[in-house]
Structures are given as structure tokens and as C-alpha cells.
N, C-alpha and C positions, 0 to 999 in steps of 0.2 A: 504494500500500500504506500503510494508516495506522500512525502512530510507535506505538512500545514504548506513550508517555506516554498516548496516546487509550485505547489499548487495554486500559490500567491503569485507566482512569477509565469507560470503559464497562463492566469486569468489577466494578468497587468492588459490595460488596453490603452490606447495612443487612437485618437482621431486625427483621422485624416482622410479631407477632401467627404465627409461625410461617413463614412463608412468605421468599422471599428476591426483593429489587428488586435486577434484574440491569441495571434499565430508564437510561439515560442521561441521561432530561428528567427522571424524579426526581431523580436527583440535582443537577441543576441547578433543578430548582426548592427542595430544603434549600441550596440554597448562597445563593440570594437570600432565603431567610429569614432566613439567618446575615448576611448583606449587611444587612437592616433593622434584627434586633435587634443588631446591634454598632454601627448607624448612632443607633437609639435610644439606646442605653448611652452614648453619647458625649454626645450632646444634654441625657441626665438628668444625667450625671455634671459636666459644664461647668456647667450651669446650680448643681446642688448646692455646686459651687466658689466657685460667682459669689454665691450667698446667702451659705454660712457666712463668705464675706471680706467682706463687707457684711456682716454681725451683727459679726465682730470688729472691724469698725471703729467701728460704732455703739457697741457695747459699751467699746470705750479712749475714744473721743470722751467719751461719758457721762459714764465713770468718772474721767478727766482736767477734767471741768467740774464737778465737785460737791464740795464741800467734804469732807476737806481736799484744795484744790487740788493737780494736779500729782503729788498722790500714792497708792500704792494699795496697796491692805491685800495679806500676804503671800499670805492665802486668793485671794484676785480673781485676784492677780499667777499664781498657779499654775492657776489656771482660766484666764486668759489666752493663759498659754505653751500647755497643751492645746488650745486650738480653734488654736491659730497652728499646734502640729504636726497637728491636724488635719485643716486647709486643708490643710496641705504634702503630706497623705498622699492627699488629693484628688486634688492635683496629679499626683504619682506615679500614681497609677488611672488618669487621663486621659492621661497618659504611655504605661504599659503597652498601655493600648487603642490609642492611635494606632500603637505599634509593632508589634502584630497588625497594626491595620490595612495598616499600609505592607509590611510582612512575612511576612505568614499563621503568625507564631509569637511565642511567650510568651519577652520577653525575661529570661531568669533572673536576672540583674542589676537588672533593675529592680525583678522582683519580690522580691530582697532586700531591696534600699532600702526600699520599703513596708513589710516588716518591722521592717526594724534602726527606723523612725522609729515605725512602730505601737508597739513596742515600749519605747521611750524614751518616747513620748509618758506610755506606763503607768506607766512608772518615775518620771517627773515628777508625776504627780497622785495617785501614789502614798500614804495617808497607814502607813506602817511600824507605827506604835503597834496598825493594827487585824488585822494580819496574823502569821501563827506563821513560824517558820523557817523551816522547809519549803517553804512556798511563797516565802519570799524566793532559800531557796538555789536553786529551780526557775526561779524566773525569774534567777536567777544565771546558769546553765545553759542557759539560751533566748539569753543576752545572749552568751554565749561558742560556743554551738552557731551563732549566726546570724554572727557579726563573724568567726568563720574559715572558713563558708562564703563570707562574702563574699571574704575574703583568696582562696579559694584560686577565686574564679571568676575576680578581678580577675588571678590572676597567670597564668592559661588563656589571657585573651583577650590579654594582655600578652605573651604568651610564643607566639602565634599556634597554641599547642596546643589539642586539643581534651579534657586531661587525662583520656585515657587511657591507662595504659599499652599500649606498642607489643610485639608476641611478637616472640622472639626466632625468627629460624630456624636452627635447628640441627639 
């Protein structure tokens, strides 16, 4: 007698164009497509890693060899720190993906982290003088909506809860 699990995976259905795949080898042939392009995404996105950290180092090398030596204008220095968070958020995306991979799910944790540094990375190349309030105090509010979502995932996995409240039976 086949498991619950098969039998969950043979009824899986997918619409398309009206019609409904109740069929099994479909669905195993969308899963090896998912199998390529997540195998692809990995390969672009490494490789995307491996250039932009090669141009930032070309880029300090350069700018550390040109007079005046050793030192770099405030504009560069903040265009700098940006492609360095930007590598890092690379990094993070090749992270996430490997954790699918190994996992078959979207680690929410990581995908903060990506955030809170997308984020920062904004806030550092930031120039203030060109922007209205509004949108300062909006990304105020991104910066505070994201660092307590973080807090309160870090203290779920800390706390071995899956923060949600539990009913009461009464």
C-alpha cells in the first residue's frame, strides 16, 4: 500500500490552460526544471560574486596607487563601502540559495540579513541634501520595521518556538 506522502505527490495538481495535471512524471519533470534553474542561479550568482570582488579590488588597488597616495576622496570612499556591501549582499543571495538548496525552503533569517544590508548599503551612499523628509523618515521606518523583524525571528529560533501563539484549552 503506498504512504500518505506518495499519494500526496501523485494527487499534487498544477493548472494549466484550464485543465488539471493529476499526472506524476509531470510533476517530476517541473521539479528537474527547478533542479536546473536553481543549479543555474547558483553558477550566475557565484560567478556575479567572483567579478564584482574583482572590480572592488581593482578599483582600491587603482585608487591606492594614484596620487595622492594611500588616500581616497570621501566620494570614492562611499562608492567603495557600496560595492563592498554589495559583494556582501551577493554573498547573502548565494547563501539563501544554497539553503533552499540543502533544505527545499526560504530561510527567513537570511532573507533579512539581505535586507537589513540592502538597506544600509542605501543608507550609506545615501546623499541626504537630494532627498525630502519623507522619504528619509520612510526609510527610517524600513530601518526599524526590518531590525525588529529581525529581533523577533532571532528570538523564535532562540527560544526553539515557532512564534506563534499557542490556544489555550478551556
Amino acid at each position: 500500500m503506498p504512504n500518505r506522502k506518495h499519494l500526496l505527490f501523485q494527487t499534487l495538481m498544477l493548472k494549466k490552460d484550464n485543465s488539471i495535471i493529476k499526472d506524476a512524471a509531470a510533476m517530476k519533470y517541473l521539479a528537474k526544471i527547478e533542479f536546473v534553474v536553481i543549479r543555474a542561479l547558483v553558477v550566475m550568482m557565484a560567478l556575479v560574486v567572483l567579478f564584482a570582488s574583482l572590480d572592488l579590488a581593482w578599483i582600491i588597488i587603482r585608487d591606492l596607487s594614484t596620487p595622492p597616495y594611500l588616500l581616497f576622496d570621501v566620494n570614492r570612499l562611499l562608492e567603495i563601502f557600496g560595492m563592498f556591501l554589495l559583494v556582501l549582499i551577493g554573498i547573502e543571495l548565494l547563501e539563501s540559495i544554497r539553503m533552499y538548496l540543502d533544505h527545499k525552503l526560504v530561510h527567513v533569517e537570511v532573507v533579512m540579513t539581505v535586507a537589513i544590508i540592502a538597506i544600509a548599503r542605501k543608507v550609506i551612499i545615501l546623499d541626504v541634501k537630494d532627498l525630502d523628509g519623507l522619504k528619509l523618515i520612510g526609510i527610517g521606518v524600513i530601518i526599524i520595521a526590518l531590525a525588529g523583524g529581525y529581533v523577533y525571528i532571532k528570538r523564535c529560533y532562540r527560544d526553539g518556538s515557532i512564534c506563534v501563539p499557542e490556544r489555550r484549552n478551556e
